[in-house]
TORGURO-735698 format. One record per atom (N, C-alpha, C, CB): x, y, z. Coordinates in steps of 0.05 Angstrom, whole numbers, plus 5000, padded with zeros to 4 digits. Atoms other than C-alpha are relative to their C-alpha. Glycine has a CB too. Example, Ala and Ser with C-alpha at 12.3 -4.5 7.8 and 13.67 -1.06 7.14 Angstrom:
<recs>
501849765000524649105156501850245000498050015025498449764999527349795143498550225014500950094971
</recs>
This chain:
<recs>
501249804983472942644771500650274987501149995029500549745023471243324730499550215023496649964974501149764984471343954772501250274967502350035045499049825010472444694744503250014998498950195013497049894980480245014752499350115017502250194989501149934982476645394788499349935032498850004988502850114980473344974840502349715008495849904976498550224982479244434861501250115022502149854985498449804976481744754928502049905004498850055030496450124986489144654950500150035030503350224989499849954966486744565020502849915016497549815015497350084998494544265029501950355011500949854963498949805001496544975022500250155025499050124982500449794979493645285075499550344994502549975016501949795019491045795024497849894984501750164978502150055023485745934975500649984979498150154996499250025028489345674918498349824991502849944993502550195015484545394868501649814973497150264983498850095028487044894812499549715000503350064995499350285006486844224777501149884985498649904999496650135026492043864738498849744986504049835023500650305003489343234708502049944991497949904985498050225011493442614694498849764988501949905023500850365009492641954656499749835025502849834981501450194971488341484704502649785001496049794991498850365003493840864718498449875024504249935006501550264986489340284744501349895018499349784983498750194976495239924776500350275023503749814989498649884970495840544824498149995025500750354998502649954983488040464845499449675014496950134976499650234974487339884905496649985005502350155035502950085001480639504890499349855018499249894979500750244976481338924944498750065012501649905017502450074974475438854982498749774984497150305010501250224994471538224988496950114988500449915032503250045005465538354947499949864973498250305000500650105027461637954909497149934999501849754994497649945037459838024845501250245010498050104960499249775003464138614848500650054974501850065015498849995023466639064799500550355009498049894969497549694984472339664812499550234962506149805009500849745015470740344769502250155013496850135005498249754986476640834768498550164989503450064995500349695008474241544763501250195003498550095008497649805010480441944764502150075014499250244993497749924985486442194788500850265000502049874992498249725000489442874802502050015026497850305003497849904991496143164818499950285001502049924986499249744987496643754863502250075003499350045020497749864987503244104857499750285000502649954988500249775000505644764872501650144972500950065027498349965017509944804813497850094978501949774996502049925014504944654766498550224995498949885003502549834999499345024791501350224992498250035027498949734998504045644796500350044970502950035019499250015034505045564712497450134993500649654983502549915016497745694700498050135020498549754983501549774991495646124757499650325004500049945014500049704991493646854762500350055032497450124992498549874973496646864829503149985001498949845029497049995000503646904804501550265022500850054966498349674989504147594828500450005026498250314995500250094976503447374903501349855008498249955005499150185003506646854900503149915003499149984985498149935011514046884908502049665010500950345012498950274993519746224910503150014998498949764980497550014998526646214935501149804987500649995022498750155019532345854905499649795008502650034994500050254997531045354947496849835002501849965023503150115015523345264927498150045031500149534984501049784978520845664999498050074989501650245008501949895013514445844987498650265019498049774991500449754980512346605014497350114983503250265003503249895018505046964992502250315010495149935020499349695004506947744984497150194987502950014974501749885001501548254987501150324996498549935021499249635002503649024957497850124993502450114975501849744982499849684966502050234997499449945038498849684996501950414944498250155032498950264962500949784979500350795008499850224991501550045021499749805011502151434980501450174976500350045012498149895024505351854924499950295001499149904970500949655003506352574908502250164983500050165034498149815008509953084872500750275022499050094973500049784980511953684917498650264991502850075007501649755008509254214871497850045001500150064981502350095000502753914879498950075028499949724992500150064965503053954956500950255009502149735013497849764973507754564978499750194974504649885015499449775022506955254936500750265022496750074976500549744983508255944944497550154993502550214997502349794993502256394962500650224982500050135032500349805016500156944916500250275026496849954981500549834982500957544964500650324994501349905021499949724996500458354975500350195015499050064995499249824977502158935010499350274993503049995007500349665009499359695012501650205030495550104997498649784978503360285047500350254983503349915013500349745009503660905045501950145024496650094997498049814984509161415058499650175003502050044994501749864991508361895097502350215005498249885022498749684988512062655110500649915033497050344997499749984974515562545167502150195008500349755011497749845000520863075157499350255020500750094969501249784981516763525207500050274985501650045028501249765012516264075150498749954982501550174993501550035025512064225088502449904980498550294990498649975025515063885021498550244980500049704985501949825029513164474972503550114987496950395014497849915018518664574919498550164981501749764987501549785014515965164880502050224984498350155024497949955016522765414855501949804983501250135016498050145020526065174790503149895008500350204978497150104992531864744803500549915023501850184999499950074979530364634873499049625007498450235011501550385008530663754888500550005031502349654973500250174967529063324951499749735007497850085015500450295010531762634965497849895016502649815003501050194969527662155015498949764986497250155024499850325004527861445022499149855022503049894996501150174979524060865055500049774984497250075012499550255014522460155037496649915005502949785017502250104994517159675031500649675005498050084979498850365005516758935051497449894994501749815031501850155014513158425012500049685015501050024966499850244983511257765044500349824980497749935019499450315011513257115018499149835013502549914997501850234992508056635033500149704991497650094993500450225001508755935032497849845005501249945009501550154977503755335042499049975028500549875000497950004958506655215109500450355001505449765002499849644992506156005130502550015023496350155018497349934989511455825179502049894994500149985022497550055006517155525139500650305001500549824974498149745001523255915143501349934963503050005034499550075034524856045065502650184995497050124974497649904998531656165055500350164981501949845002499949875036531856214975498249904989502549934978501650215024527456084921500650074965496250055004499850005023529056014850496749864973502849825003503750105017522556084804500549954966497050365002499850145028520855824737498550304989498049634994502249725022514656444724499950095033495549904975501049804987512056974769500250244995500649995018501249765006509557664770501050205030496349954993500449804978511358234814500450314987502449945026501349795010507458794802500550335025496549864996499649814988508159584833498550214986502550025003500949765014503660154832499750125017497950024985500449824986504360814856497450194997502250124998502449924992499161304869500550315017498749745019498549794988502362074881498150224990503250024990500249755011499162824871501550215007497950085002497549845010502363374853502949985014499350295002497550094995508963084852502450054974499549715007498850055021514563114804502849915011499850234980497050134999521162684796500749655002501450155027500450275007523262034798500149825025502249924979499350204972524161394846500749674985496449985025498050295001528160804851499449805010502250005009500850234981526560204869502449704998496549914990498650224999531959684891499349765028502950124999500450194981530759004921502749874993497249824997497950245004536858604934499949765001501750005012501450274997532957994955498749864965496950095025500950045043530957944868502250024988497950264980497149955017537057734840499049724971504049885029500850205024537357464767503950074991496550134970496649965010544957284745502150145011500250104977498149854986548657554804499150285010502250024983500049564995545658254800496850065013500150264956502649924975540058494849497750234975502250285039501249885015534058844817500350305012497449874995500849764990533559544807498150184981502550155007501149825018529760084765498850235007498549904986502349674992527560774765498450054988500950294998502149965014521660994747498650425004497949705015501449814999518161724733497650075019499449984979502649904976513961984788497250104977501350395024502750055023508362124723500149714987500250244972499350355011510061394706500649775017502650004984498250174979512060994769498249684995499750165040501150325000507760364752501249724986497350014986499250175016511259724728499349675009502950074997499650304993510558994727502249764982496949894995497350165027516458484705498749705009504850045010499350304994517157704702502349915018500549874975499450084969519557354761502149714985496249895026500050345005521756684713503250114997497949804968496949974999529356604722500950205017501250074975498749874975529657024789500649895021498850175008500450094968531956844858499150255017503049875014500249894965528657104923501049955017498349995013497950034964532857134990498050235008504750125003501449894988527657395029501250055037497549834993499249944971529957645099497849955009501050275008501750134973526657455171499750165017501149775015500249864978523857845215499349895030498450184993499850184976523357725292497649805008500550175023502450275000517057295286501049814978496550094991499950205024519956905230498350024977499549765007501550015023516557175175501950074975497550215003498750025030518957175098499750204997499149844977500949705019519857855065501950084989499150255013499549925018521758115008500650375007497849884982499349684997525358845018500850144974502550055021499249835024524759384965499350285011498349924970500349694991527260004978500450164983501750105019500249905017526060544948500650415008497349874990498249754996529561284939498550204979503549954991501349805016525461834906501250305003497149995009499049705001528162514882497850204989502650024980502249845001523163014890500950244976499350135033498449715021523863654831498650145004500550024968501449735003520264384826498249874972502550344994500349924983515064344825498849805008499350215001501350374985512363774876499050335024503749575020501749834977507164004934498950144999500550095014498450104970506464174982498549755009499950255028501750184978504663615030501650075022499849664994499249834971504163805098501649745019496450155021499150264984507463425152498549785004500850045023501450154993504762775173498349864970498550155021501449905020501262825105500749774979500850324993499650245020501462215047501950094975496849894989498649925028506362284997500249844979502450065003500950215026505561624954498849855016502349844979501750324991500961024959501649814983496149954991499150275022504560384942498549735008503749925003502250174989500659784930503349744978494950074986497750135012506559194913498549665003503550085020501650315001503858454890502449854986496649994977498950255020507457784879497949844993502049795014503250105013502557334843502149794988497550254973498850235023504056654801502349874996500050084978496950125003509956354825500149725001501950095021498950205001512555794809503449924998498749934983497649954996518855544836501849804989500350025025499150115002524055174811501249755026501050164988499150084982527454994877499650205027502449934992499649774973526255274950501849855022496550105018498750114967531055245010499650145013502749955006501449814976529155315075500349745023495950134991500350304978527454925139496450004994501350075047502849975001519554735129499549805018498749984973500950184979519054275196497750165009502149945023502549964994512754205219498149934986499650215003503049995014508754085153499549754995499650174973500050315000505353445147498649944981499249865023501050115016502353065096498849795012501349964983501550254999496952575114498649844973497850075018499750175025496752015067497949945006502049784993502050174996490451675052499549725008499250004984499950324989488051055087500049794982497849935016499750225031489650455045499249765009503549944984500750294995487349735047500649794984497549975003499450255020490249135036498649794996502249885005501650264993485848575020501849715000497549984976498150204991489047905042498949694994500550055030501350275001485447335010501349745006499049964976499550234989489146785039498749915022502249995004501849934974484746885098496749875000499750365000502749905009478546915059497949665011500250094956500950294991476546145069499849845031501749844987500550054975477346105138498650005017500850055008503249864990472146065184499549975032497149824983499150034968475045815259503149905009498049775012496850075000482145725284501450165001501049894982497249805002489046005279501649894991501450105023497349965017494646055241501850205009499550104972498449914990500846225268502749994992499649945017498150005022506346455222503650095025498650304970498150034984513646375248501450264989501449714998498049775014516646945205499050204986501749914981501649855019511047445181501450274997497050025009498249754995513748145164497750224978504249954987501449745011510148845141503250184991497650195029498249865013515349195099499050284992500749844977500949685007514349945082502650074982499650255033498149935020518750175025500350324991499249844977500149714996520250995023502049974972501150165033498349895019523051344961499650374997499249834970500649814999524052034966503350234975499250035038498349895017527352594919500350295021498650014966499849744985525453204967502750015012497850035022497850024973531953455013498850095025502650204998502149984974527253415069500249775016496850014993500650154986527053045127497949835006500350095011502750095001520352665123500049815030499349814969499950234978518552335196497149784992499750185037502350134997513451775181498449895025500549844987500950174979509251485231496449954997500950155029502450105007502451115239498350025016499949794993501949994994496051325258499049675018498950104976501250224989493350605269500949764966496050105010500650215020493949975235498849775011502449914985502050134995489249565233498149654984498850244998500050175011487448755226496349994992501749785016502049974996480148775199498649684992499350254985500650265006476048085204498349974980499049875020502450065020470647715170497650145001499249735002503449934988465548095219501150284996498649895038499149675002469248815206500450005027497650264990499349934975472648765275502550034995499449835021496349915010479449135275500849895029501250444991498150084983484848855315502750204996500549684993497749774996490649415334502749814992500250135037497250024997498549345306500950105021501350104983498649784984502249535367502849835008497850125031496850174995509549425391502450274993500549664970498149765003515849895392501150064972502349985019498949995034517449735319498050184984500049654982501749815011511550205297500750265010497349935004499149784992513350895286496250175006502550154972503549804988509051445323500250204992499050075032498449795008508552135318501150145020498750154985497349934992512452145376502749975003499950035011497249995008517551835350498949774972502749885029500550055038517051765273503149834996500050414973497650155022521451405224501150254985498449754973498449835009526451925191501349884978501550105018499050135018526851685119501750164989498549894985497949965020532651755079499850294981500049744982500149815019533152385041503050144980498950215017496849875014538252724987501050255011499950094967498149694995542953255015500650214983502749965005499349755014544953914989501249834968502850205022499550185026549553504941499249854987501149894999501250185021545253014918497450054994500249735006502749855006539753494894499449824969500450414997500850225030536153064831500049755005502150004975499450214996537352514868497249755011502150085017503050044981531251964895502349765019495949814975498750214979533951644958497549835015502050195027501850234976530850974988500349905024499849774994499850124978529350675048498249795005500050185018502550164989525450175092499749995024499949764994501450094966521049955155500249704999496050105007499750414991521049205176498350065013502749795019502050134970515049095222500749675009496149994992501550274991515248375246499449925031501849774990500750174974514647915312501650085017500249715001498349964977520748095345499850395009503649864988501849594991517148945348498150045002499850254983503549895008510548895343498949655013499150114950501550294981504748315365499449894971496550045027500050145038505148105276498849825008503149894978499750214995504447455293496249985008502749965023503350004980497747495345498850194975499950215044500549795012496248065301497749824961504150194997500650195015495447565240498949755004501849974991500850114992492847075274497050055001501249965014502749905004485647425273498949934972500050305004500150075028485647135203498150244988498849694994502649695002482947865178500149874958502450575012500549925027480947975108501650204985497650105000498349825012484548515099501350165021498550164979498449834977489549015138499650314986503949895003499749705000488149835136502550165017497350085011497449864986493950305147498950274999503349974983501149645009492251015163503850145009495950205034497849834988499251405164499350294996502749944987499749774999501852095161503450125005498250065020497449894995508652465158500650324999501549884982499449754989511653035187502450164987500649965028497349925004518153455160501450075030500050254980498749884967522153505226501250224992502549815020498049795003526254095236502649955000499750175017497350065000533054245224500850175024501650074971498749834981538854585271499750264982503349915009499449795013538555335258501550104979500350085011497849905032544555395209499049834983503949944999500250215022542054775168497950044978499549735012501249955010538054825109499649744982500750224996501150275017533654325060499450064980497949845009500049885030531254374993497549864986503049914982501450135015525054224949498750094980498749915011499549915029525254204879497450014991501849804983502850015008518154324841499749754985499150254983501550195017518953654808501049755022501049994961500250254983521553284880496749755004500750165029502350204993517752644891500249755034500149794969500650194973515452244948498749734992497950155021503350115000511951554947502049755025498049834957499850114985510651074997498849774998499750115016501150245009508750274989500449825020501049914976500650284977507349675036500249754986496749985014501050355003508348905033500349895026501949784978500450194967506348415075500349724987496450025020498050255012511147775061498549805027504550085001500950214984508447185097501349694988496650025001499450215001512746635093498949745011501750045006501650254991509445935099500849865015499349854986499050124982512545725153498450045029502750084998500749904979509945645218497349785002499650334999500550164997504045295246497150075011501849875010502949955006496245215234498149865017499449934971502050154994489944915261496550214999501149875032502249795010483645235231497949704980502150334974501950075021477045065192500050114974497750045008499849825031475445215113497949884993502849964976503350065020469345215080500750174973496350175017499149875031470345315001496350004988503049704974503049955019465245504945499449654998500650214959502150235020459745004916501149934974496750134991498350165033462644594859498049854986502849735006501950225016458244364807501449664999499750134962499450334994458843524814498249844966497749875042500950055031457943164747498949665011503250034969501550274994453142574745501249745006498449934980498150315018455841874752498249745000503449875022502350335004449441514725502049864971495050114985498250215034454641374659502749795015502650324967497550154995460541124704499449765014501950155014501150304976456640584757497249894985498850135044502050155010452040114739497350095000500149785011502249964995444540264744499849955028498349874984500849964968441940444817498649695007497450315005502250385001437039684810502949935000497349834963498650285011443539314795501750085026501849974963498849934981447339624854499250005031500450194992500250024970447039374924501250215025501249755004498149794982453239764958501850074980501749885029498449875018458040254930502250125019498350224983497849954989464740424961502150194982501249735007497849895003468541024942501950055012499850134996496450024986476340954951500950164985502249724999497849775010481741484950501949845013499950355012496950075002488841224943501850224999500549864975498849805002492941794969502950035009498650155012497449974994499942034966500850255014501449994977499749734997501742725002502449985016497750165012497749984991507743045012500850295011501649924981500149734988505443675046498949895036497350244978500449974971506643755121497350015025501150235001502749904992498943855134498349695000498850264976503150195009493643335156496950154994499249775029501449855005487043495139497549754998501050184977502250164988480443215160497250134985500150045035501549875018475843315102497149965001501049954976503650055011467743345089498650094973498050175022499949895026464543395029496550095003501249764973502450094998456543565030499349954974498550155013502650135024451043264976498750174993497849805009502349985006446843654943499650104978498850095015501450045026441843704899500250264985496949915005500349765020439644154838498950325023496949884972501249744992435944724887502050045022496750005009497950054977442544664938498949845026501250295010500250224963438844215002501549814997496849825011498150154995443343815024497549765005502250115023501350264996442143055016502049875022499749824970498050304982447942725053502450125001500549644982497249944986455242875083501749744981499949955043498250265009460742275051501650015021501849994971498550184985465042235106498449965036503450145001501450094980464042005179500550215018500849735010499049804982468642575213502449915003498550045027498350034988473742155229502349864979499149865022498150105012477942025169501350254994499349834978497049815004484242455145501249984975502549905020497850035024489242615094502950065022499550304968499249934979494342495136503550124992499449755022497549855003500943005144502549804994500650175028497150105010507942795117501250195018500950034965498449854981512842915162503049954985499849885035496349985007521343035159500649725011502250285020499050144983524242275167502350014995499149785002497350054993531342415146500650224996501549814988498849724978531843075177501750204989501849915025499649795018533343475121499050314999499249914981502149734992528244025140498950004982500850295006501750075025523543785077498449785009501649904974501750235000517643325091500149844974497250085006499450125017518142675053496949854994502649855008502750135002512242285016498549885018500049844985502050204980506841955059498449904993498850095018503250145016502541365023498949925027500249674974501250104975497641225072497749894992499550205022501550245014492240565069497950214989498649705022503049905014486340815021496950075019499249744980502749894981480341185052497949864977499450435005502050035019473840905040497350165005499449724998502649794994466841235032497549694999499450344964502450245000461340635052497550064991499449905027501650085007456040715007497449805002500950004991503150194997449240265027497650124977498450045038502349955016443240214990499150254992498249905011501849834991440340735024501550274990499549965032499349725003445341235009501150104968502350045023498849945036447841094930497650234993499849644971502449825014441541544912500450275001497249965012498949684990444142164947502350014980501250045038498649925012449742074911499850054973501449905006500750005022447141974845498750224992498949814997501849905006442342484850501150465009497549785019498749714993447343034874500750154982502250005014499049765027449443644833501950245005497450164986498849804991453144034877501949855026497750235007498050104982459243924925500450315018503049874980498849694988460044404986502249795018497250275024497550194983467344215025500250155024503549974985499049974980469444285085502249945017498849975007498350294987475744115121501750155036503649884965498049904971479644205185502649934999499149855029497750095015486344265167502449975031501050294971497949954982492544205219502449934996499649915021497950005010500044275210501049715020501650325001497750304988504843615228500350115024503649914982499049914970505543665299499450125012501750085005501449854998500544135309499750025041497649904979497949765017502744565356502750055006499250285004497849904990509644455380501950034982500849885018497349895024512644465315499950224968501149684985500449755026513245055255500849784981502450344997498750125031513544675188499750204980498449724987498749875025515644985118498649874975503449964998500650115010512444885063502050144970497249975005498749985017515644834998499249924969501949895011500949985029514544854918499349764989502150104984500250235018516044144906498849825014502449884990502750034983510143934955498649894979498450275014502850125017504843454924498349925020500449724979501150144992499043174930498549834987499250085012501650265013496542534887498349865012501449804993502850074991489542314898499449714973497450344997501350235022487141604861496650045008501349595009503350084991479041534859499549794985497450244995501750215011474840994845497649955004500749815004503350084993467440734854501249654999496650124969500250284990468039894879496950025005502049925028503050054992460839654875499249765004498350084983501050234981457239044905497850024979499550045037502549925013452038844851498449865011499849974972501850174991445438494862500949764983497050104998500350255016445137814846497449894982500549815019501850125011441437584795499249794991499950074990501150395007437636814795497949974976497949835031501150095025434236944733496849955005501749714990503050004989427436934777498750184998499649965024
</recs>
């Protein structure tokens, strides 16, 4: 019996694992006794289904996973999200114009040599973040620009400009500049900002500034403009900012897992004893990250979503609070995890919709800190976020499966001529040592796919192996040979077939008061044969 690798199903499995192993035919294993005569017994092949094997030469290794003690679990992973922080959280290019104004309630006019006049005010520059309402404690930049231009007539003398919030190597910025000259712009790369807070919580940058007026300046009258300052940060990039930034959230893109163990199913349930959704967090930020989930969602064969729900799913009113590095362990990437299963959530019912695939829509929040506390995020912190969904084979089934069309190879070379053949009896000689019976159909047909004919009746089996010395391992189960009754009427269908569609109705041992386990060193040995009934021939 010749199929693809492709195209042998491991309906045993209770997946869509596809494979075929061949073995050397042995004759003595195939059971010809029946009472016909003339007869004459035709083996046509044997295959061995293990899980061992198959697992050697399938591309579903990666899914696939096997405890020490040969446990067999499917595993489905999924990046949800990723990110760098620099990519996500910047500071804002921003500016500020003012203008100082005579408020000394007299004229400045210095018009005698030698005569000076101090006066001093400030300006504040905003420090804009992404998040416009983090509170930004410090920031340490890699580049930036902060630019200053004045804008004075008849004036003469100089002005100072110190910000203590611009420190590079301990020492606060300062510089004076020429009242015919007051314009400068420096580099920002290797400065810190400590931006002070005002009573709304806004970021700003204070530079004050002290101008000494000389003969001759003025006049300007009271009330009256005495410089325009126009002050720009531009192009920053930060090394590290601390601050509290609760509140800002990142919505991750919706992801989908596709779940082809599913895919073959087509009525029933499956009801897994130990299924689990795993979520795996790695984060480098010193941020609080709260996760929580929009919706998740089981989607079927027909695109009908079925809701995760249960207290083990975070919300966003009450998130998951992954793991992050502290002050001290800045450089650091700290992990964590989620568990979903049965004993938080409806997993179980949930999976039971036999979906196609599962959609996650999340989203995460930075919570806030206590007022004194502060967090940290570096321009090369990282975030990412990943899903599995571990489904241990345990637990307990009763469902339909309809597999692909299998090309069927002729067997006018293996049985006698259709004239010489009265009745034809195909027998399977089967061994199985998987927990599962299974109540198989095969259909007939021809080159254009119409179906000619069904081979079984409905009511035969592969029937389950159960635990008899209570090991918690089902033990072999030979059970008497199935036959397929061939008549006259029907060898032609078979002969004339070219295509195999299957069908089976599978159900676990005990189906449903007991969870069985399935395990690696699981078989299933199949004998075939053709037994035929020839005509007799009197030579008339």
């Amino acid at each position: 019996m010749r199929t693809g690798r492709r195209s042998i199903i491991f309906f045993i499995l209770l997946i869509s694992f596809t494979g075929c192993i061949k073995e050397k035919f042995d004759p003595s294993d195939f059971d010809a006794s029946l009472d016909l005569t003339p007869g004459l017994a035709i083996p046509i092949g044997f295959s061995h289904l293990g899980v061992e094997k198959y697992l050697a030469d399938s591309t579903l290794n990666d899914i696939i996973r096997i405890s020490n003690d040969g446990f067999v679990s499917i595993y489905y992973t999924a990046e949800i999200d990723s990110g760098v922080m620099e990519d996500i959280f910047s500071i804002n290019d921003a500016s500020v114009n003012q203008a100082i104004v005579n408020q000394t309630g007299s004229d400045i006019f210095l018009n005698i040599p030698g005569i000076t006049f101090d006066l001093a005010d400030s300006i504040r520059i905003p420090v804009i973040a992404t998040q416009a309402d983090a509170r930004i404690d410090s920031i340490t930049l890699l580049s930036g620009t902060l630019q200053l231009n004045l804008t004075s007539v008849n004036l003469t003398g100089t002005i100072t400009f110190k910000i203590d919030g611009l420190i590079q190597n301990g020492v606060p910025f300062t510089v004076t500049r020429d009242l015919a000259d007051p314009d400068f712009t420096i580099s920002l790369a290797g400065y810190t900002i400590i931006p002070e807070h005002d009573i709304a919580g806004n970021n700003l940058l204070k530079c004050e500034m002290a101008i000494n007026f000389q003969s001759p300046s003025g006049p300007v009258n009271p009330g009256g403009t005495i410089v325009d300052i126009r002050a720009d940060l531009s192009g920053m990039d930060y090394e590290t900012i601390y601050g509290d930034f609760g509140g800002y959230t990142i919505d991750f893109p919706a992801q989908t897992i596709a779940t082809p163990f599913f895919s073959k199913m087509t009525d029933g349930e499956i009801l897994f004893a130990d299924p689990e959704i795993k979520l795996f967090f790695q984060n480098s930020a010193g941020v609080p990250f709260g996760i929580y989930f929009s919706r998740i969602d089981a989607i079927d064969g027909n695109n009908a979503g079925y809701p995760l729900t249960g207290p083990g799913i975070p919300s966003a009113a009450s998130p998951k609070i992954i793991a992050y590095p502290a002050l001290n362990q800045e450089g650091q990437t700290i992990s964590d995890s989620l568990v979903i299963d049965s004993n938080n959530s409806n997993l179980s019912e949930f999976l039971s919709t036999t979906p196609d695939s599962i959609t996650i829509n999340a989203s995460s929040e930075i919570t806030s800190l206590t007022p004194s506390s502060t967090s940290f995020i570096n321009h090369d912190s990282k975030y990412k976020v990943s899903a599995a969904i571990e489904l241990p084979l345990w637990g307990k089934a009763d469902f339909l499966i309809l597999l692909d069309t299998i090309e069927f190879d002729d067997l006018s070379s293996a049985i006698p001529p259709p004239e010489e053949v009265d009745r034809l009896i195909v027998r399977t000689s089967i061994i199985n040592s998987f927990p599962v019976t299974v109540y198989p159909q095969i259909y007939l047909l021809d080159e254009n796919y119409v179906m000619l004919d069904s081979l079984f009746t409905g009511l035969e089996k592969i029937e389950g192996a159960t635990d008899t010395n209570g090991d918690g391992i089902a033990d072999p189960h030979k059970q008497p040979p199935i036959d397929i009754d061939l008549p006259r009427s029907r060898i032609d269908n078979l002969l004339n077939a070219r295509f195999l569609l299957a069908k089976g109705r599978i159900m676990t041992t005990d189906y449903p008061a007991l969870d069985v386990k399935l395990y690696s060193s699981y078989y299933l040995d199949y004998y075939v044969g053709v037994i035929a009934q020839l005509k007799i021939n009197t030579g008339q």
